[in-house]
C-alpha positions in Angstrom: -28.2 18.0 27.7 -27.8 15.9 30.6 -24.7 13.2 30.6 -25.7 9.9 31.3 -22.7 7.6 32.2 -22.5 4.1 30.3 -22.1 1.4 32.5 -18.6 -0.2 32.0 -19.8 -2.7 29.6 -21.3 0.1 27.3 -18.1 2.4 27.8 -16.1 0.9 25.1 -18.8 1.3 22.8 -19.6 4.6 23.8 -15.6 5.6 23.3 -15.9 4.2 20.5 -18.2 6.2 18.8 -16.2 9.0 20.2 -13.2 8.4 18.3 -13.7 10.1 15.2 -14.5 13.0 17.0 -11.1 13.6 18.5 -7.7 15.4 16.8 -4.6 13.7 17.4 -2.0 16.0 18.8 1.4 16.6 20.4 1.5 16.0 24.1 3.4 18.7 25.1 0.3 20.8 24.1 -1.5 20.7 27.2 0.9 23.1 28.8 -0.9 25.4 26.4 -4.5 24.5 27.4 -3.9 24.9 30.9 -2.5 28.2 30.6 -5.8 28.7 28.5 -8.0 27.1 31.1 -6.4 29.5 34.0 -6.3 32.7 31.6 -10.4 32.0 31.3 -11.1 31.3 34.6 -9.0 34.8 35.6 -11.5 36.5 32.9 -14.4 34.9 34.2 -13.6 35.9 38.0 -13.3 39.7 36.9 -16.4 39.3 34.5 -19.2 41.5 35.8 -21.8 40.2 33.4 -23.3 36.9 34.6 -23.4 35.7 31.3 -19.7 35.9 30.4 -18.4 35.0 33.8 -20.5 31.6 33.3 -19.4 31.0 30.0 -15.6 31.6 30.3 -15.6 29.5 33.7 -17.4 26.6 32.1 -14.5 27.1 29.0 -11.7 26.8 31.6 -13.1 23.7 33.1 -13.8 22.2 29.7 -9.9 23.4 28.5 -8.6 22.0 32.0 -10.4 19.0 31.4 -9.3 18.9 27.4 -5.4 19.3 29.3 -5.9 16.0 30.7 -6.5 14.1 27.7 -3.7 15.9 25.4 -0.9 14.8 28.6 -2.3 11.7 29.1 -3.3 10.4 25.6 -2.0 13.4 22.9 -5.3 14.3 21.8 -8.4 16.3 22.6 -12.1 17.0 21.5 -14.8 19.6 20.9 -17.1 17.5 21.7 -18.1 18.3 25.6 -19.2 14.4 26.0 -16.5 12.7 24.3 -14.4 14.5 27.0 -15.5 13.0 29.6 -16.5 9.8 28.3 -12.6 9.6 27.7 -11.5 10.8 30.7 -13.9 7.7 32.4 -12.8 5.0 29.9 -9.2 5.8 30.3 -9.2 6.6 34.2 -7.3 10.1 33.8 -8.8 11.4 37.0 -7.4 9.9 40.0 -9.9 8.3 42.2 -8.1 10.5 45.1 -9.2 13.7 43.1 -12.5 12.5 42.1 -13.0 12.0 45.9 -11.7 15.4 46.8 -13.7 17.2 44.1 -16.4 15.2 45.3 -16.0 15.8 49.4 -16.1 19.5 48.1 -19.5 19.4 46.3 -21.0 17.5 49.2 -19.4 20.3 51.9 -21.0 23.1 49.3 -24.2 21.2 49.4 -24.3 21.1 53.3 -23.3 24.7 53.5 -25.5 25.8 51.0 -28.7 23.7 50.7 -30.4 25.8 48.9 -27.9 24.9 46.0 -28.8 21.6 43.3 -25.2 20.2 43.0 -24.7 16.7 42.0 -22.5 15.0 44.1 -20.8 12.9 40.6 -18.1 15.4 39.3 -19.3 14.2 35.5 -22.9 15.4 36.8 -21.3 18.6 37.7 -19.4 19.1 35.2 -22.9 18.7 33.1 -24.4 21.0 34.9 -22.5 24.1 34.5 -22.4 23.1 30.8 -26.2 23.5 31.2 -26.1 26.7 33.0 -23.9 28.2 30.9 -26.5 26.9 27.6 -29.0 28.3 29.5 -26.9 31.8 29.8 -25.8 31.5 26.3 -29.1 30.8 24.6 -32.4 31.7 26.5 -33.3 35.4 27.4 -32.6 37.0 30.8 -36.2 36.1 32.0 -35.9 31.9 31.7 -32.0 31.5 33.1 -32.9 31.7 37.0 -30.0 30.4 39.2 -29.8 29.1 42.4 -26.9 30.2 43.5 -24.9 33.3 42.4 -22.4 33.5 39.5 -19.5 34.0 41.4 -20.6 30.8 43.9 -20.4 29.1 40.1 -16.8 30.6 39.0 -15.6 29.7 42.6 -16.4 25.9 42.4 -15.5 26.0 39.4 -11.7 27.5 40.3 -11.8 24.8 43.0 -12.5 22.0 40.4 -9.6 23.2 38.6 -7.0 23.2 40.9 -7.7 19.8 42.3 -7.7 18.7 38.4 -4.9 20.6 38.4 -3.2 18.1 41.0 -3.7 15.4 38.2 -1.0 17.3 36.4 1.8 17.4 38.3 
């Protein structure tokens, strides 16, 4: 499932419909899903099976990103869309950081042509969610990747700690 971003009229509706779908909770809290995010993205680095190293790097990203919103708002959601559709509506990410993570997707795509990143860090974000669905739910034979699994958990890593900036 691809994310396509509202336009900023349609954001508030958007969050809107979003807002049953998130748990209210204390803000202190995100201490504990950052140590979550980094104790996945640790797992996923050591991870030998493709499969599992996609997954549990997507989960820290998704837990970092989760972090945010608990700090910042004191709550958080399952649902991967809601996420970021809070995270837009309530300008969590710095534009500074969205510009780093951003100058680093365009240096990977340079270095790397052969590689289909989108240069939007929500479009990125969406597509490792999509490479790790594609991991979790179709056989060995239909998940082909462009790059390797450990180019994935490194841009991932490096998504996190410039996320990780947003925290301090």
């Amino acid at each position: 499932m691809i994310i396509i971003l509202p336009k900023d009229k349609k954001l508030e509706t958007v969050f809107k419909r979003c807002e049953k779908k998130f748990v209210k909770v204390d803000k202190n809290n995100y201490i504990d899903y950052i140590k979550e995010a980094y104790s996945d993205l640790n797992s996923a680095d050591k991870e030998d099976n493709e499969k599992w190293a996609i997954t549990k790097a997507y989960q820290s990203l998704f837990l970092m990103c989760n972090a945010l919103l608990v700090k910042n708002l004191g709550y958080y959601s399952k649902d991967h869309n809601c996420v970021i559709i809070a995270l837009l509506k309530n300008k969590i990410i710095s534009d500074k950081t969205i510009e780093k993570i951003t100058k680093m997707l365009e240096e990977k795509q340079r270095l790397f042509s052969e590689l289909k990143i989108k240069k939007d860090f929500f479009e990125e974000i969406s597509n490792i969610r999509i490479t790790r669905n594609k991991y979790l739910y179709l056989p060995k034979t239909q998940r082909k990747l462009s790059t390797s699994t450990k180019g994935i958990v490194e841009e991932v890593k490096e998504i996190i700690r410039l996320l990780g900036e947003e925290n301090d």
